[in-house]
DOVO-774474 format. One record per residue: residue number from 1; x, y, z of N, C-alpha, C in turn. Coordinates in Angstrom, 1 decimal. Layout:
// residues N
{NUM; {X; Y; Z}; {X; Y; Z}; {X; Y; Z}} ...
//
This chain:
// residues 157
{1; {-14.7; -7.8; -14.0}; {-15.0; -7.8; -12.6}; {-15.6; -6.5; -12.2}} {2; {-16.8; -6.6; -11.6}; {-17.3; -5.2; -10.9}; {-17.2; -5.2; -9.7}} {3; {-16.9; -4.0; -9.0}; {-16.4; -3.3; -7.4}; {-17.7; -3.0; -7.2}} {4; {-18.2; -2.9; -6.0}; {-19.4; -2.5; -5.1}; {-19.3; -1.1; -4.8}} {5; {-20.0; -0.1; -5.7}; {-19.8; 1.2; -5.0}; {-20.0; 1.5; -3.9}} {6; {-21.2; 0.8; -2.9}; {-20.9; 1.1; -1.2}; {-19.6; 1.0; -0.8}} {7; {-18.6; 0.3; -1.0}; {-17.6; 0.2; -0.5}; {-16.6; 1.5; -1.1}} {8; {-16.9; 1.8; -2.9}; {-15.8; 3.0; -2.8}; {-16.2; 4.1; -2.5}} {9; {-17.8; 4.1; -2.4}; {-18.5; 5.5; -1.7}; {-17.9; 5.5; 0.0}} {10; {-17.4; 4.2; 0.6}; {-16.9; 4.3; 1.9}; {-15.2; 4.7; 2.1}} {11; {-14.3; 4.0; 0.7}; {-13.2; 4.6; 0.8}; {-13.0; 6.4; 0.7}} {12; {-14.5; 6.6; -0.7}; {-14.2; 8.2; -1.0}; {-14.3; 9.1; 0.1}} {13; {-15.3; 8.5; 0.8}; {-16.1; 9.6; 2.3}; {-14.9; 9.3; 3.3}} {14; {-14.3; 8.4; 3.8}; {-12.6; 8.4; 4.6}; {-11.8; 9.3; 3.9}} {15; {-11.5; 9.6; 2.6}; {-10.2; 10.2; 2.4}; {-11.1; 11.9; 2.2}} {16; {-12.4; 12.1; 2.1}; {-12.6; 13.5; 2.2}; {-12.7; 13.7; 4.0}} {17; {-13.4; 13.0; 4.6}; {-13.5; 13.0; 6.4}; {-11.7; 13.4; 6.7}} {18; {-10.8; 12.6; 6.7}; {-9.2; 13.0; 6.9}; {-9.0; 14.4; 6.5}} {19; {-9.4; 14.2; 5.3}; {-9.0; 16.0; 5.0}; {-9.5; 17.4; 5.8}} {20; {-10.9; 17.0; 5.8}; {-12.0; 18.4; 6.5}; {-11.5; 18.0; 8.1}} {21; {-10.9; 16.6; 8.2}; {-11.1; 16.9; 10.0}; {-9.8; 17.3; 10.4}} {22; {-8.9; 17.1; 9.2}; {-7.1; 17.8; 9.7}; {-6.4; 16.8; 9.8}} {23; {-6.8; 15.4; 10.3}; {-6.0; 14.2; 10.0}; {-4.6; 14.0; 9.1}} {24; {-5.3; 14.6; 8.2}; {-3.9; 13.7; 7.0}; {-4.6; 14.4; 5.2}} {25; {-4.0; 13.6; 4.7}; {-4.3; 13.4; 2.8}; {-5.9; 13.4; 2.8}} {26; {-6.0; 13.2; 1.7}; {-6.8; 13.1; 0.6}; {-6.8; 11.3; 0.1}} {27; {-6.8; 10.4; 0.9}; {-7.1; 9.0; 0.8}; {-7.3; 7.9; 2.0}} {28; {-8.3; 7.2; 1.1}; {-8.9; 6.7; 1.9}; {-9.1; 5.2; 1.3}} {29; {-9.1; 3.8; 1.9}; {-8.8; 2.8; 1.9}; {-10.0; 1.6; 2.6}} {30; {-10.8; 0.6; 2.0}; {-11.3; -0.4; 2.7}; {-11.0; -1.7; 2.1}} {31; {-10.9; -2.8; 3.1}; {-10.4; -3.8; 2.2}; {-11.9; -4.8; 2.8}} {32; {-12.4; -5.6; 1.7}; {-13.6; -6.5; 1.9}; {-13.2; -7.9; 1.5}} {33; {-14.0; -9.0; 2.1}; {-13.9; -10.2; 2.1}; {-15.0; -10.7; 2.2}} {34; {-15.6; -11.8; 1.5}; {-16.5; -11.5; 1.2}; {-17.9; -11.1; 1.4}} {35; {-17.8; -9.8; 0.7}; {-19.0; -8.6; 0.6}; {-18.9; -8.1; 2.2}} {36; {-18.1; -8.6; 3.2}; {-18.2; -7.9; 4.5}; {-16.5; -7.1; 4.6}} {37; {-17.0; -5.8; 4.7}; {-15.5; -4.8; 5.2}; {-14.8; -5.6; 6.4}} {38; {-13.6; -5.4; 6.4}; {-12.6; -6.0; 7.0}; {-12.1; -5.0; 7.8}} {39; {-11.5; -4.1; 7.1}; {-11.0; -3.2; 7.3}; {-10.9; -1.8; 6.7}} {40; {-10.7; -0.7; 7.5}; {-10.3; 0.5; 6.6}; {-9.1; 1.3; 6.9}} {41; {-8.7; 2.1; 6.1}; {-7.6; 3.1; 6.4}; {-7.7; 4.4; 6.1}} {42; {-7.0; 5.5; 6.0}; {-7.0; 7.0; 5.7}; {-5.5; 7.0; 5.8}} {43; {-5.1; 8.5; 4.9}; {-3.8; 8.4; 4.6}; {-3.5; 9.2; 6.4}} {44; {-2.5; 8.9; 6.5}; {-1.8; 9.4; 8.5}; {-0.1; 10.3; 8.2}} {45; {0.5; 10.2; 6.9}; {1.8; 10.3; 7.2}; {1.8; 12.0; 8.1}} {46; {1.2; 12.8; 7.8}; {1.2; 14.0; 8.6}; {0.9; 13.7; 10.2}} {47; {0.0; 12.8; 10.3}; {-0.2; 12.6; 11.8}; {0.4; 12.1; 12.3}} {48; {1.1; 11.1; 11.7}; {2.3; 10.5; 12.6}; {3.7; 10.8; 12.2}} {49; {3.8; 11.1; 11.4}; {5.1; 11.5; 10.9}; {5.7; 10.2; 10.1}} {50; {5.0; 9.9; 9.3}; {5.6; 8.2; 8.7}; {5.1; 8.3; 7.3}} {51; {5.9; 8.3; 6.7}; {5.7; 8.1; 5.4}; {5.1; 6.8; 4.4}} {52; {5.7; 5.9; 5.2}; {4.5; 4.9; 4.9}; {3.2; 4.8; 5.2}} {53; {2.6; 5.9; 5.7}; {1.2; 5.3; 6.6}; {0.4; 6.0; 5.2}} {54; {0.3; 5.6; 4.2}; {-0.8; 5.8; 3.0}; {-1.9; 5.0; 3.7}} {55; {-2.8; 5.9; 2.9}; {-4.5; 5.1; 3.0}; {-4.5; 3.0; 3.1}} {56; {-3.9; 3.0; 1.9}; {-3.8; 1.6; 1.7}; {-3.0; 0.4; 2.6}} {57; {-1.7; 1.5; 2.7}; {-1.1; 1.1; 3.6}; {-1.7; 0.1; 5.4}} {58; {-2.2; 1.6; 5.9}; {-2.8; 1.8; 7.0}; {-4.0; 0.6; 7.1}} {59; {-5.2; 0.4; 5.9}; {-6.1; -0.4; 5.6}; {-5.5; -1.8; 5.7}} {60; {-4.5; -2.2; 5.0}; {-3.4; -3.5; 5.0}; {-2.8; -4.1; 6.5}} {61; {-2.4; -2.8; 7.5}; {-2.3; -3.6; 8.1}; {-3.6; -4.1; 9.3}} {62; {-4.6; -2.8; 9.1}; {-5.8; -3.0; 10.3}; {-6.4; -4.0; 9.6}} {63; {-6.3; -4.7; 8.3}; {-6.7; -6.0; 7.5}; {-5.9; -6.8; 8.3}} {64; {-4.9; -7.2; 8.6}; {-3.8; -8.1; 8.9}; {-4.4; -8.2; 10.5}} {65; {-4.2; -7.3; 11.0}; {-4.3; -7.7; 12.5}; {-5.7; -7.9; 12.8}} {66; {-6.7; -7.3; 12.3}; {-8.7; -8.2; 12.4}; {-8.4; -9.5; 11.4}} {67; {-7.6; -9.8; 10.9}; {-7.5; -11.3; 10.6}; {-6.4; -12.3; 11.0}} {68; {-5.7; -11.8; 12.0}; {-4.6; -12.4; 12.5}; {-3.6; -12.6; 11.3}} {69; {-3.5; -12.4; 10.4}; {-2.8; -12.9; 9.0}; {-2.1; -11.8; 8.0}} {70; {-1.0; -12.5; 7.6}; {-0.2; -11.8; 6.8}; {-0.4; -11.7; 5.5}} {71; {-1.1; -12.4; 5.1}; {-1.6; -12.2; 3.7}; {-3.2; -12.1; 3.5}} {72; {-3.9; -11.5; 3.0}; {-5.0; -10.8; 2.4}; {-5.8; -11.5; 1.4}} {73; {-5.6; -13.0; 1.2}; {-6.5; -13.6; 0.1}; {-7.4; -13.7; 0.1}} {74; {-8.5; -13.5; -0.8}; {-9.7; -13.1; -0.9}; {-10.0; -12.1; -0.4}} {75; {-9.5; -11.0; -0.2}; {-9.6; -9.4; 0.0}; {-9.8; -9.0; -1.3}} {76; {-10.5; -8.1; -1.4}; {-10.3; -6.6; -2.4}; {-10.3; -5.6; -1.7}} {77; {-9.1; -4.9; -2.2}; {-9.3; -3.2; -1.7}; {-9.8; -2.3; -2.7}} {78; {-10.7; -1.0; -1.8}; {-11.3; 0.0; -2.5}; {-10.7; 1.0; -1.6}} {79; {-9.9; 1.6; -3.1}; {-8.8; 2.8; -2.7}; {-9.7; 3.8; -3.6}} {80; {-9.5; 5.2; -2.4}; {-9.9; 6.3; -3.5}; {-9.3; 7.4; -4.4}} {81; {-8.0; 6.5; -4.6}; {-7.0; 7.0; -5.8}; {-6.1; 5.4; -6.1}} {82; {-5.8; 5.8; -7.6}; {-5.0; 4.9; -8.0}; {-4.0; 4.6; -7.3}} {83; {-3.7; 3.9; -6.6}; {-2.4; 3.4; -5.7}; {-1.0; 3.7; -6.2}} {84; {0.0; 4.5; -5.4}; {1.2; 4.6; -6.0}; {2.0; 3.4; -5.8}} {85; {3.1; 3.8; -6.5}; {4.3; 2.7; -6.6}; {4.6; 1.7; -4.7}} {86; {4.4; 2.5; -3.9}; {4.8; 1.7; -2.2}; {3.2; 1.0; -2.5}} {87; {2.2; 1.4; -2.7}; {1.0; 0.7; -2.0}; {1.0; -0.3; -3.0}} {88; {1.1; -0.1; -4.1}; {0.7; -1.6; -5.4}; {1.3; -2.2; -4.8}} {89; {2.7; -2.1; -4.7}; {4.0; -3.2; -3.8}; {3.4; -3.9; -2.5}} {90; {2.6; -3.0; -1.7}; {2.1; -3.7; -0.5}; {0.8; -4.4; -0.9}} {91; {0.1; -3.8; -2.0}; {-1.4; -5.0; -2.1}; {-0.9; -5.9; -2.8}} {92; {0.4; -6.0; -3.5}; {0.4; -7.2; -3.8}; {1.2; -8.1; -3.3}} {93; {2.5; -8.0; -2.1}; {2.6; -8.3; -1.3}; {1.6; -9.0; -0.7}} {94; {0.4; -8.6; -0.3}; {-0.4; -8.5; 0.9}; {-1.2; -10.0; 0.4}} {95; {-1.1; -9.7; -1.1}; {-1.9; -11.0; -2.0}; {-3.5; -10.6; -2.1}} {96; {-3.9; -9.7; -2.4}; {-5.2; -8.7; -2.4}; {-5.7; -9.3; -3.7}} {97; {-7.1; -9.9; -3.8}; {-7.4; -10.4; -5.2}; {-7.8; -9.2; -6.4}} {98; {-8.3; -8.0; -6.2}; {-8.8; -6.9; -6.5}; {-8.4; -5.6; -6.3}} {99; {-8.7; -4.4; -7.2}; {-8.4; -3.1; -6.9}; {-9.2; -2.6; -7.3}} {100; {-10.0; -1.7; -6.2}; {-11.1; -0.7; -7.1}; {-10.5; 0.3; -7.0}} {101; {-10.5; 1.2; -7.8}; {-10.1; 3.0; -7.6}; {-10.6; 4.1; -7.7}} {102; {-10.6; 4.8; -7.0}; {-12.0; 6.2; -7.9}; {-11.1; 7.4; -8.2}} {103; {-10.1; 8.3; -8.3}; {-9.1; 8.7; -8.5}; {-7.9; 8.4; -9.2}} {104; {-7.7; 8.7; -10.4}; {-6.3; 9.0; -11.3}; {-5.3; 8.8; -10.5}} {105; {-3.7; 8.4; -11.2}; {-2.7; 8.8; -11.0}; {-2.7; 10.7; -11.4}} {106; {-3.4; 10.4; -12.5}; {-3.3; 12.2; -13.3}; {-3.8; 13.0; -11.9}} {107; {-5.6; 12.5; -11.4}; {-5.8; 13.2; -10.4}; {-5.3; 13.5; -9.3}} {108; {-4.3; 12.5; -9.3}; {-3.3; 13.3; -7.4}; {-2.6; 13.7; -8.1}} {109; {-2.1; 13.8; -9.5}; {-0.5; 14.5; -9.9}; {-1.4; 16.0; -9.8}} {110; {-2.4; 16.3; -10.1}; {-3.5; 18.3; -10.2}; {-3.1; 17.9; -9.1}} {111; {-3.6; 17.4; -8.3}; {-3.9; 17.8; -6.7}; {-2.7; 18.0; -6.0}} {112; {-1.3; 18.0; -6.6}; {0.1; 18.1; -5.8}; {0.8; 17.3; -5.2}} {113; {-0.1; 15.7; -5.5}; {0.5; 14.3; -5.0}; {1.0; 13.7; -6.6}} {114; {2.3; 14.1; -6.8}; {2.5; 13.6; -8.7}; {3.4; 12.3; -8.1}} {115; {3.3; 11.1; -8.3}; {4.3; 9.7; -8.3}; {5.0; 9.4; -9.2}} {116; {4.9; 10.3; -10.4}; {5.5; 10.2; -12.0}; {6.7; 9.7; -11.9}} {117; {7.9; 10.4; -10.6}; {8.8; 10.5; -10.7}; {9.0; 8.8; -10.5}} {118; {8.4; 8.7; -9.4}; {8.8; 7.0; -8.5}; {8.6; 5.8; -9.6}} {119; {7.9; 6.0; -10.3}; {8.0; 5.3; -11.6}; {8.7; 5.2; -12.9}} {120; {9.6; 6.2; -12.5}; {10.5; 6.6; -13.8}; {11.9; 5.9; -12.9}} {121; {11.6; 6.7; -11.8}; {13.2; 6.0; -10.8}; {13.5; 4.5; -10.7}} {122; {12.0; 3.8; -10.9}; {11.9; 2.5; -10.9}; {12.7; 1.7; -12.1}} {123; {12.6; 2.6; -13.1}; {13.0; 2.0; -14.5}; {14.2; 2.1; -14.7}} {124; {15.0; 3.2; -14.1}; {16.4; 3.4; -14.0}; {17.1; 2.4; -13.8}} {125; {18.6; 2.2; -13.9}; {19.8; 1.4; -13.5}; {19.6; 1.8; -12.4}} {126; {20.2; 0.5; -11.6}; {20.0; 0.9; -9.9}; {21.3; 1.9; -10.3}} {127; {22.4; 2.1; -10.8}; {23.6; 3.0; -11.3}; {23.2; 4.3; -11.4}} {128; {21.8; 5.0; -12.1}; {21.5; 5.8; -12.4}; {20.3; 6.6; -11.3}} {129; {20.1; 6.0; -10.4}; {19.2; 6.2; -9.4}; {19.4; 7.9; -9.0}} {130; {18.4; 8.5; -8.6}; {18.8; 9.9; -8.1}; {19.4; 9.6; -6.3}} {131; {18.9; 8.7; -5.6}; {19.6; 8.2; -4.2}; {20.6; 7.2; -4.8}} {132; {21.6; 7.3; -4.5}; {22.8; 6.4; -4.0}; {22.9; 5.5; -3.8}} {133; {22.8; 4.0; -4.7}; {22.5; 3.1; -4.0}; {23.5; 1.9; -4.1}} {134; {24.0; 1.6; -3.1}; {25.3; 1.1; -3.2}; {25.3; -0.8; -3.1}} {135; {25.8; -1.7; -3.5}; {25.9; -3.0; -2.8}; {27.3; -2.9; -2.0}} {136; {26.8; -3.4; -0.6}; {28.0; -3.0; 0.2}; {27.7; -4.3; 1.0}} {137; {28.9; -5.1; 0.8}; {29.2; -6.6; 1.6}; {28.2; -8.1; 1.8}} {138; {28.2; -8.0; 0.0}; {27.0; -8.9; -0.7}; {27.8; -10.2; -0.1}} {139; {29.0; -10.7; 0.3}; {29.3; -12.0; 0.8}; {28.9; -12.2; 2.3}} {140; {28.7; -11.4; 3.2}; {28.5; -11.1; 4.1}; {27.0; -11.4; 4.4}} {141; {26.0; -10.7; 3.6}; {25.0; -10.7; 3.7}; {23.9; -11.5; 3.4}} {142; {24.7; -12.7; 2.4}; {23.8; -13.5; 2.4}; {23.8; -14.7; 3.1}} {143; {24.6; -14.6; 4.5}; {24.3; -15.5; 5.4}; {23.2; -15.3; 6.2}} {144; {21.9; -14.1; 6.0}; {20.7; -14.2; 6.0}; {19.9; -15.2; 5.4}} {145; {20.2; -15.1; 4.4}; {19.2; -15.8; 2.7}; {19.8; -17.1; 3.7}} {146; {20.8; -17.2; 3.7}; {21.4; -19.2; 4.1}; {20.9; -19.6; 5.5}} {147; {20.5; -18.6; 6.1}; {20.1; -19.1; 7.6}; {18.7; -19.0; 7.3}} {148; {17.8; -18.4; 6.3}; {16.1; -18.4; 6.0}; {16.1; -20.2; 5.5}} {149; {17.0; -20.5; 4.5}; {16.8; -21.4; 3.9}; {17.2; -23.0; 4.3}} {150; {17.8; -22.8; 5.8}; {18.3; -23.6; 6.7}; {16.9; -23.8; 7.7}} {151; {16.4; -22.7; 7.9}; {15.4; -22.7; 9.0}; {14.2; -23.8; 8.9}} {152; {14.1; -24.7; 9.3}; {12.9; -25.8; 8.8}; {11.4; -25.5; 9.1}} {153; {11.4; -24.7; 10.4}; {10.2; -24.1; 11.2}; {9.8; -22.6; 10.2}} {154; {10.3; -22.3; 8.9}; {10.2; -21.1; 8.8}; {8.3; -20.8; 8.3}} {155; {8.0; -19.9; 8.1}; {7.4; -19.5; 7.5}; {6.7; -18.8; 6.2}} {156; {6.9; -19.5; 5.0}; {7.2; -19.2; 3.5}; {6.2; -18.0; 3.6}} {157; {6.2; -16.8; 2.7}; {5.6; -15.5; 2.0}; {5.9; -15.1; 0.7}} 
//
């Protein structure tokens, strides 16, 4: 499968524009359908104070809301770094058919953005986790799951 470099020439030029204008990171995000941009993003967690607002992030949801929809099929995103451990979760969540990338995991680990760790945490026992992660009132709590699974009007994802 080949990516349209107009499009990662548009993700690359968003994540250098955030940087030189003071916005945020070093990424930058468009999602296409087909061959027409949907949407774009730039990384924000400094501008808003949110740590989820990655490039890709940010692009997923201005995808979501220009298409009224929660899922992304027949989307591809053109990210201008390899997507860390939160965004792959959200493009594939999102049901994204594609990933184009122009940036390394290596290249944001030089550049001071390293995810190494979040991938190694991942592999751990939830037991061995460096956060604390406790199951606390698992009988309790799955009268969620029982009230999703009761609900006839729901909406499957």
């Amino acid at each position: 499968m080949q990516g349209n470099p107009i499009f990662m020439q548009k993700a690359i030029a968003l994540a250098t524009e955030n940087v030189t204008s003071g916005r945020g990171g070093p990424f930058g995000a468009v999602i296409v359908r087909d061959g027409e941009m949907i949407a774009t993003g730039a990384n924000l967690v400094t501008a808003t104070n949110d740590p989820t607002a990655h490039g890709e992030i940010v692009a997923i949801r201005n995808a979501c809301t220009a298409l009224a929809a929660f899922e992304l099929r027949g989307c591809h995103i053109y990210t201008s770094c390899e997507p860390c451990p939160m965004c792959l979760a959200a493009i594939y969540w999102a049901r994204c058919e594609a990933i184009f990338y122009g940036n390394c995991a290596a290249d944001a680990a030089a550049a001071g953005f390293d995810d190494a760790y979040l991938y190694e945490e991942l592999k751990r026992p939830i037991s061995e986790r460096r956060i604390p992660t406790v199951n606390l009132l698992p009988e309790q709590a799955i009268a969620s799951f029982d009230a999703w699974r009761a609900q006839t009007g729901r909406i499957d994802y």
